[in-house]
C-alpha positions as CSV (number, residue, x, y, z in Angstrom):
1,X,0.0,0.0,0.0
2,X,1.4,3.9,-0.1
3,X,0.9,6.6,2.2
4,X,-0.4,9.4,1.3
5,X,0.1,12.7,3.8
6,X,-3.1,14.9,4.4
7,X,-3.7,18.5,5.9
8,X,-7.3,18.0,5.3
9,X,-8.2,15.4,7.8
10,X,-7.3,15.3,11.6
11,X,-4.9,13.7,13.6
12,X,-7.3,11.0,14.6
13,X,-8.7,9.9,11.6
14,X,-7.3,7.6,8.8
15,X,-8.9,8.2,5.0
16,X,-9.5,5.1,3.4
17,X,-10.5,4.0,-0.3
18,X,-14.0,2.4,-0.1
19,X,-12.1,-1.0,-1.2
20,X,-10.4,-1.2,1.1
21,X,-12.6,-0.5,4.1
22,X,-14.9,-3.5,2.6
23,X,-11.8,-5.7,3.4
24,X,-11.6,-4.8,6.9
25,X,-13.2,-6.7,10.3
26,X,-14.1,-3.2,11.2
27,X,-15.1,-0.7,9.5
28,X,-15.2,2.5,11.9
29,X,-11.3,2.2,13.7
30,X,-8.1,0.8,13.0
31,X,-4.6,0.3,14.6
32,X,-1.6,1.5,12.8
33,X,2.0,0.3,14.3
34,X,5.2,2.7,13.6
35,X,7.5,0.8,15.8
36,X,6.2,-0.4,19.0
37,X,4.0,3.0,18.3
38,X,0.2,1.4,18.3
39,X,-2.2,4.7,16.9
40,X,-5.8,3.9,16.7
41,X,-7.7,6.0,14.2
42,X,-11.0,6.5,13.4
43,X,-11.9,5.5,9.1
44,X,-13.6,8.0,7.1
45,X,-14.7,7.2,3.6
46,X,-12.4,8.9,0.3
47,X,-13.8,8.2,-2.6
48,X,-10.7,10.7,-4.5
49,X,-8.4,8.0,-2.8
50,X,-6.5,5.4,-5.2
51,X,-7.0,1.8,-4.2
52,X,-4.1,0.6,-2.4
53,X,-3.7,3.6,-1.1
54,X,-4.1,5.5,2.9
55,X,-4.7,9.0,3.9
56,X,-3.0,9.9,7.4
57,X,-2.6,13.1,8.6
58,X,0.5,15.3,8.8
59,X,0.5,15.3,12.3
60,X,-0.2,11.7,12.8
61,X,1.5,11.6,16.1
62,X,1.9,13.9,19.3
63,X,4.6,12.1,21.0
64,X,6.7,10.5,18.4
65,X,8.9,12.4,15.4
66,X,6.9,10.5,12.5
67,X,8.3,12.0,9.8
68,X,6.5,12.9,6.8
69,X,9.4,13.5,3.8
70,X,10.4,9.6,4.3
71,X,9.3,6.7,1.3
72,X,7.7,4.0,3.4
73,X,6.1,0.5,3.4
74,X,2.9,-0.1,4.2
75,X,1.7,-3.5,5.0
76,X,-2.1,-4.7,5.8
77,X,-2.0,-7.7,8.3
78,X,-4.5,-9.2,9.9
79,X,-6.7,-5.9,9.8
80,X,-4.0,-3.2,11.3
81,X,-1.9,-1.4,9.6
82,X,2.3,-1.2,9.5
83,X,4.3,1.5,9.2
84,X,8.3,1.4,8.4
85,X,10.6,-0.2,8.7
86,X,11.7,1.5,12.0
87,X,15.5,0.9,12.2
88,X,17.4,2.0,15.0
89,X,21.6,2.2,14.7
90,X,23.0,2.4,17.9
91,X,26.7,4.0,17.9
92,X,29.2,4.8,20.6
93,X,30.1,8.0,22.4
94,X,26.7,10.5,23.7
95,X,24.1,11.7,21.4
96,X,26.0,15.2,22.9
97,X,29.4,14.4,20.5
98,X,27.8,13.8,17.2
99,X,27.5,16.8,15.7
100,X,26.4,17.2,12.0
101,X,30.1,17.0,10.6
102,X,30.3,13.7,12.4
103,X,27.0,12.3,11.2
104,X,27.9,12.9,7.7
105,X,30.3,9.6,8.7
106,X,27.2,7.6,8.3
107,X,26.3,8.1,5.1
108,X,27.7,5.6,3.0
109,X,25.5,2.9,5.3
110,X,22.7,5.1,3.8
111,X,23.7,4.2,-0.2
112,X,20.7,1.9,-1.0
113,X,18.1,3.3,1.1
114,X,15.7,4.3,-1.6
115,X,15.7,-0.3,-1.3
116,X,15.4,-0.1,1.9
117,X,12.5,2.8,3.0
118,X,11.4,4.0,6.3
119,X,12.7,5.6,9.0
120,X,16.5,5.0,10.0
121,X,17.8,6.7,12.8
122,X,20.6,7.1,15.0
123,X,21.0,7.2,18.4
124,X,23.6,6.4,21.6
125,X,22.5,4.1,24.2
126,X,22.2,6.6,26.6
127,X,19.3,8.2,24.5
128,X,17.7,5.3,25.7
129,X,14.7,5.6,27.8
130,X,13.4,2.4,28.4
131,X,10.9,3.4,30.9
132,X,9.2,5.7,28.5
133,X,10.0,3.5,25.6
134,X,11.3,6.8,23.4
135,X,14.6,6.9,22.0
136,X,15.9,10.0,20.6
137,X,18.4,10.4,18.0
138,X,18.8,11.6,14.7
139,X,17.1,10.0,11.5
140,X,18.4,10.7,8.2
141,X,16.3,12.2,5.4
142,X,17.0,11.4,1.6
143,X,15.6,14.6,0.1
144,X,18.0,17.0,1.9
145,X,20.4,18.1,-0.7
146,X,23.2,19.1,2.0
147,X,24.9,16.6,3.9
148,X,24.6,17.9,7.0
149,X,20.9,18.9,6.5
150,X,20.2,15.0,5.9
151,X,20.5,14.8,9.5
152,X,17.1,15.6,11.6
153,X,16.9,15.1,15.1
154,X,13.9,13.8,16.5
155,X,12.0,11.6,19.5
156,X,11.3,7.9,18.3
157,X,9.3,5.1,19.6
158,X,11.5,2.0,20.2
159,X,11.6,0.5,16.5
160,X,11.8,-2.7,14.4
161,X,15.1,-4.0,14.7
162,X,18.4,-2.5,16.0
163,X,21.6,-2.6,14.8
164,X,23.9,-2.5,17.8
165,X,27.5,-0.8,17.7
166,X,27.6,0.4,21.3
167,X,28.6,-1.8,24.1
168,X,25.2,-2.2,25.8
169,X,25.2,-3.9,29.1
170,X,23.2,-7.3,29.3
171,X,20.5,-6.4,31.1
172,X,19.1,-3.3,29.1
173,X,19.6,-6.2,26.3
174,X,17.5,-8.4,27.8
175,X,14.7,-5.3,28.6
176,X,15.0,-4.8,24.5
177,X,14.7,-8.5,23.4
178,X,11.3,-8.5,25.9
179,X,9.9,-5.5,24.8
180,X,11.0,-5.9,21.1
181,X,11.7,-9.8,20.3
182,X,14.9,-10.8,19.0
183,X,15.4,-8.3,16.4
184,X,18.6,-6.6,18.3
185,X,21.8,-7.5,16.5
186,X,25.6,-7.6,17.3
187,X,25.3,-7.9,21.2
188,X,28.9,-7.8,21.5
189,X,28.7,-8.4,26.0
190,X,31.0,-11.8,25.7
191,X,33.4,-10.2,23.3
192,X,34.6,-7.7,26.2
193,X,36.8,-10.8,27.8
194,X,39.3,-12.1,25.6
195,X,39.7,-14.8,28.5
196,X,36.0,-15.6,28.6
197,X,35.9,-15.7,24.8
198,X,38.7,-18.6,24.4
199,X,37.2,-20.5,26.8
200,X,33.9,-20.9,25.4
201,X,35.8,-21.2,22.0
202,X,38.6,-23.5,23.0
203,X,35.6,-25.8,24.1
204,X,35.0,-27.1,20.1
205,X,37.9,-29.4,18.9
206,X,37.5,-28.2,15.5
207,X,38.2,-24.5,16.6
208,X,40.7,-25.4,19.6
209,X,43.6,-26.7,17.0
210,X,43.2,-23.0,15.5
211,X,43.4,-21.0,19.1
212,X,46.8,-19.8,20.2
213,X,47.0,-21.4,23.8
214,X,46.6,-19.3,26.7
215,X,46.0,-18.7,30.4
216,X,45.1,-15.7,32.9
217,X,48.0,-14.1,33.8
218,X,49.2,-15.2,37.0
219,X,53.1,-13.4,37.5
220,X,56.3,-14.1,36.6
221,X,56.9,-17.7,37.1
222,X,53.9,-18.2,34.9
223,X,56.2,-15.9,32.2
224,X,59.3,-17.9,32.7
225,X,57.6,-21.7,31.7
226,X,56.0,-20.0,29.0
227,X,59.5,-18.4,27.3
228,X,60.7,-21.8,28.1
229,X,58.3,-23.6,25.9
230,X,57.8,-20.6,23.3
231,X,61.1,-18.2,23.8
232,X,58.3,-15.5,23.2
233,X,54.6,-14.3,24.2
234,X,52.4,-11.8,24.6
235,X,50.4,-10.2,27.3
236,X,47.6,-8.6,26.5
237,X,44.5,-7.0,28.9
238,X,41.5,-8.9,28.9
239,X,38.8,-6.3,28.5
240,X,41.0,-3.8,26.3
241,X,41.2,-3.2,22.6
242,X,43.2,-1.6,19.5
243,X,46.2,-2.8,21.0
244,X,46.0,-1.5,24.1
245,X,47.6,-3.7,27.0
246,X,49.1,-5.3,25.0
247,X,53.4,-6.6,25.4
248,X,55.6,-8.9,23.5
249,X,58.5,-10.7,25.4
250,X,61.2,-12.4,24.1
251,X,64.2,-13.9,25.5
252,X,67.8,-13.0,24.4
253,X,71.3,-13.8,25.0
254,X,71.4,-10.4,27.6
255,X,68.4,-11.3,28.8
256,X,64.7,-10.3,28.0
257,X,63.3,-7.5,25.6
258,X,59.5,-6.4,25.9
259,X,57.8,-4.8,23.4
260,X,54.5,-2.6,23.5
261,X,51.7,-1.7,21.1
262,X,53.9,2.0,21.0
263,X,57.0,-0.1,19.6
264,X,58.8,1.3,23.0
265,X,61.3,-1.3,23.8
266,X,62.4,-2.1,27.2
267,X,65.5,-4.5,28.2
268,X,65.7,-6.1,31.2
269,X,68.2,-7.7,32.4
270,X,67.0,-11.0,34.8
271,X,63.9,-12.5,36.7
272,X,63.9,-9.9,39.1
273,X,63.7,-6.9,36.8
274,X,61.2,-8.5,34.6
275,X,59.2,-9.3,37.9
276,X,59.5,-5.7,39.0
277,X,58.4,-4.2,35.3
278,X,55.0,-6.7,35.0
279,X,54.0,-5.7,38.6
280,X,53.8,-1.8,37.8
281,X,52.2,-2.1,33.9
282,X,49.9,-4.9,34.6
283,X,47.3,-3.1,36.7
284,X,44.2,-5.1,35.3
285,X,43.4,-8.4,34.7
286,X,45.2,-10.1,31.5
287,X,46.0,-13.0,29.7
288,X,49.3,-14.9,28.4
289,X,49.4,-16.3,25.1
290,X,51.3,-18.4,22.8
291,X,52.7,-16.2,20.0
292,X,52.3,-17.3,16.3
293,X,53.2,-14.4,14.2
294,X,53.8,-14.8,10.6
295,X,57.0,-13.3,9.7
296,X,57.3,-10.8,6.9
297,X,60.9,-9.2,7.0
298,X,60.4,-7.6,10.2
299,X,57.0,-6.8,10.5
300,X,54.2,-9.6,11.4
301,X,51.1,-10.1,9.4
302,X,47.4,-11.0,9.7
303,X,44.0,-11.1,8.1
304,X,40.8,-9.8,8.5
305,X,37.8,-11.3,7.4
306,X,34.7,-9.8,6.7
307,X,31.8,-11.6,7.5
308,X,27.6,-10.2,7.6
309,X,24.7,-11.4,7.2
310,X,22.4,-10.5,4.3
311,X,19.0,-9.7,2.9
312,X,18.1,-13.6,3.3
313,X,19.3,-14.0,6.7
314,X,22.6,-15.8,5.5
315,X,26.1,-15.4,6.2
316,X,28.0,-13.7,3.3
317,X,31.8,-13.6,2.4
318,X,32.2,-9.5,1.8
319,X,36.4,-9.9,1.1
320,X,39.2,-10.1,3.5
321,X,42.0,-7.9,3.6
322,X,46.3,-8.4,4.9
323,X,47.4,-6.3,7.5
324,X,51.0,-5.9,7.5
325,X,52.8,-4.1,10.9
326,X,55.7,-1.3,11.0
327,X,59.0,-2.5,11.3
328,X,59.6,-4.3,14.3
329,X,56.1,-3.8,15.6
330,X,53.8,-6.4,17.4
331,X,50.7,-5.3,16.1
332,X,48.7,-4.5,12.6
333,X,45.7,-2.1,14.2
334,X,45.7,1.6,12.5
335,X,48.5,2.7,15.2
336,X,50.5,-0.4,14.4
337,X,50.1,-0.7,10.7
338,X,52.7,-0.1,7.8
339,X,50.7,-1.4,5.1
340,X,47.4,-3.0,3.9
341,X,46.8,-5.2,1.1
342,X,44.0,-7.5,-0.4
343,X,44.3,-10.5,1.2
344,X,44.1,-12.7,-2.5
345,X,47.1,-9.9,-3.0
346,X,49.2,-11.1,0.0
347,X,48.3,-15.2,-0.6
348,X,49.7,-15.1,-4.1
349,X,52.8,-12.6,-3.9
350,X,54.1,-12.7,0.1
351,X,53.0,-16.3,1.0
352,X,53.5,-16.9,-2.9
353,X,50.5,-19.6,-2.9
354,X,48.6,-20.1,-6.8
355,X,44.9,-19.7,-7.2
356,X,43.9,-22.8,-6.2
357,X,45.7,-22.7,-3.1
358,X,44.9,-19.4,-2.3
359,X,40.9,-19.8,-2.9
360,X,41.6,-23.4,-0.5
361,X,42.9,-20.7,2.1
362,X,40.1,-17.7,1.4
363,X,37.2,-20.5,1.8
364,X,39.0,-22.3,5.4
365,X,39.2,-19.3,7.0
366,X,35.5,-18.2,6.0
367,X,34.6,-21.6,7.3
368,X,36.5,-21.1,10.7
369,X,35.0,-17.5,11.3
370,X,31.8,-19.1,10.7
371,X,32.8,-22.1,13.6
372,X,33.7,-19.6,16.1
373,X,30.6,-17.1,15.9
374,X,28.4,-19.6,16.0
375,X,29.6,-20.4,19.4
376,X,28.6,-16.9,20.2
377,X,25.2,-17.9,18.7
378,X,24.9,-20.9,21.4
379,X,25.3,-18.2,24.4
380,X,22.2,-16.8,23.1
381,X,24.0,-13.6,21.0
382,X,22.8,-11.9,18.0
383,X,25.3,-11.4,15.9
384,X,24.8,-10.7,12.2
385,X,28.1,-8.4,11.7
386,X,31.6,-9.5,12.2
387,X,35.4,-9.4,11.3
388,X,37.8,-12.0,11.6
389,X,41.1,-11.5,12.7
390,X,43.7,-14.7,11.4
391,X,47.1,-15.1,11.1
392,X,48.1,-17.6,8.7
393,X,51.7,-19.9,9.2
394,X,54.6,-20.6,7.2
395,X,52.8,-24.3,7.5
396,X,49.7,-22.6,6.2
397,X,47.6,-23.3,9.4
398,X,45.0,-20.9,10.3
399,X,45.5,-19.0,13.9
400,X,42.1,-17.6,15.1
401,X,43.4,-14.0,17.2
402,X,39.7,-12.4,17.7
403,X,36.5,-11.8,16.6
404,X,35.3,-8.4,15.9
405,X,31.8,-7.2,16.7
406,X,32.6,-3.3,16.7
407,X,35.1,-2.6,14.1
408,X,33.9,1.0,13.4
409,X,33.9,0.7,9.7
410,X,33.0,4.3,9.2
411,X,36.2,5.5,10.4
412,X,37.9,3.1,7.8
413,X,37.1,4.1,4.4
414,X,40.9,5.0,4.3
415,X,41.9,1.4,5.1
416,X,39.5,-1.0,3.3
417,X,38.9,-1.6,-0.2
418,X,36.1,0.2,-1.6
419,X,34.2,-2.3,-2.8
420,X,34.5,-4.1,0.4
421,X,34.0,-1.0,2.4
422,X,30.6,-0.6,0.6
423,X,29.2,-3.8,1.2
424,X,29.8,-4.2,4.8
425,X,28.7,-0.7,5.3
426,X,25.1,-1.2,3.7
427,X,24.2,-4.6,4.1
428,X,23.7,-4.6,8.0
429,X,20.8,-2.4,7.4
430,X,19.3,-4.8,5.0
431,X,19.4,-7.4,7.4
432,X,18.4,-5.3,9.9
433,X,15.3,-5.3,7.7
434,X,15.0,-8.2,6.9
435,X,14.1,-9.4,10.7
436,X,11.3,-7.2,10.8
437,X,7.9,-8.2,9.0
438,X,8.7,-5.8,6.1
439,X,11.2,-8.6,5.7
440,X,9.3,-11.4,5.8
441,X,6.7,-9.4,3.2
């Protein structure tokens, strides 16, 4: 059905086509959903009215931001009517910090909307109110010719689905998923512990063999058995990311070198010293782990693999990419990096593998990101957006380093490929979509 917007009736009343009023259990009222947003209208009779189509009134709602310069869908189910989709994008920081020359970020997620319709909005989770069941945020609106006029800020009811980017606590996820049903995505809770997250992954054989091994950090003993076994590891903080917390120690003929996320080297010359150093720059909880770097000159390497879900509810294959550290560095983050390739680019020039091989490799290591999340899918998570981070060997054996639920992609156009970069940025929305019932339509 289409919507068409009306000054001449008011803001209780719904104008109907006589066609479709016949089709209705009742004839005098009717329910229209926007969101969770139930709106019961009285009918009046148009006869000027196309079939298929609705009258509602420009001011349709008092306490919502319904806005009226938006192409919507319009579904007729079971006698009420649906308005959307609602979408919601939650994002980090406070509503406060996003300004419109931050906004303007968003809009390559916003490519295909004239596919998607409705109303898509952005908000913080702080512009939460559960209580009142209003979220306020800004929505973006096609029409404006300016980019930081597409931008309208506005009060919405809680919506279809949500695409989650923020780190919401569990229980306001839980509040959501009652209120809502489980249409909130990327509830990224377990993916705060890195020593949580291997146990629950080193629990499947067929994802253990590809887990560097590791333990909580316990002190310096613990250090020693490990450089005994490995002659390197790394320390990194539990709860921490973009290489934050995180050390590399190796041992050497003088003694023992550690290495930070800064490239700031520090040697240290016995037990004692190393002992002494741990105690004042481990001042949260941590883990130990075995390393397995890939070797590239002097630089390590690893891969990221991005993986969403799409319009049919599937898992997708949207590329991978090689990230390649500065010299002597310990990690490839955006701080760390020296150089970023296509990851078909690195299999057949640095590993020097031919197309077979390399596909063999592309396909394992979809197949292993695919293992892992869905371990995060048996804890009862959401998750329809993720990237992979893997380091491959010289014996070609995949390493499985992290999963990423919060990758910030928007701050990345500068690091990823385009055509990846405008697939992962536009296809969470049309999953987000697809969860809803203009989905199923």
């Amino acid at each position: 059905m289409n919507i068409q917007w009306m000054e001449s009736i008011k803001e209780n009343q719904i104008a109907l086509p006589e066609s479709l009023i016949d089709s209705l259990p009742k004839a005098d009222v009717i329910t229209i959903h926007y969101g969770s947003n139930e709106i019961e209208l009285s009918v009046i009779k148009d006869v000027e009215l196309q079939k298929e189509t609705i009258g509602l009134p420009m001011n349709l709602s008092s306490s919502y931001t319904i806005p009226t310069d938006l192409s919507y869908e319009c579904l007729l189910i079971d006698g009420q009517i649906y308005i959307g989709p609602v979408i919601a994008y939650i994002v980090t920081r406070s509503l406060e910090n996003y300004k419109h020359e931050n906004l303007s970020l968003f809009l390559p997620r916003f490519k295909e909307y004239e596919d998607l319709k409705g109303l898509i909005f952005i908000c913080t989770k702080e512009s939460i109110d559960l209580e009142k069941s209003r979220i306020t945020g800004y929505y973006y609106s096609p029409n404006k010719t300016n980019d930081d006029g597409r931008w309208v800020y506005g009060e919405f009811p809680l919506p279809d689905a949500i695409f989650n980017r923020s780190f919401l606590k569990k229980g306001k996820i839980s509040i959501l998923q009652e209120k809502l049903g489980d249409v909130i995505f990327n509830t990224s809770y377990l993916n705060l512990d890195k020593w949580r997250i291997w146990k629950y992954l080193s629990k499947k054989k067929k994802i253990r063999r590809h887990l560097p091994y590791t333990e909580k950090y316990s002190g310096v003993n613990q250090l020693m058995s490990f450089l005994d076994k490995y002659d390197a590891l790394y320390i990194k903080a539990r709860r921490n990311s973009r290489g934050r917390g995180i050390y590399h120690l190796c041992k050497t003929d003088s003694g023992f070198i550690v290495r930070d996320h800064k490239q700031r080297h520090t040697l240290l010359t016995n037990k004692k010293q190393l002992k002494t150093f741990f105690d004042s720059k481990i001042v949260q909880a941590s883990i130990v782990q075995q390393p397995v770097p890939y070797k590239f000159g002097n630089r390590v390497l690893d891969f990221r693999v991005y993986l969403q879900k799409n319009e049919k509810r599937e898992w997708t294959f949207q590329g991978f990419t090689t990230r390649v550290s500065k010299e002597g560095g310990i990690v490839t983050n955006t701080i760390g990096r020296d150089d970023l390739l296509r990851g078909e680019e690195a299999l057949s020039t640095i590993y020097q593998l031919d197309e077979e091989t390399t596909l063999r490799i592309q396909n394992e290591m979809v197949e292993l990101a695919k293992s892992a999340v869905q371990v995060y899918e048996e804890q009862g998570m959401h998750i329809a957006d993720m990237a992979a981070d893997i380091i491959l060997d010289d014996n070609l054996h995949l390493w499985l380093l992290e999963l990423q639920l919060n990758y910030a992609a928007e701050k990345k156009a500068h690091e990823i490929p385009p055509e990846i970069f405008n697939r992962i940025m536009i296809t969470p929305f049309k999953y987000a979509k697809a969860i809803t019932r203009f989905g199923k339509s």
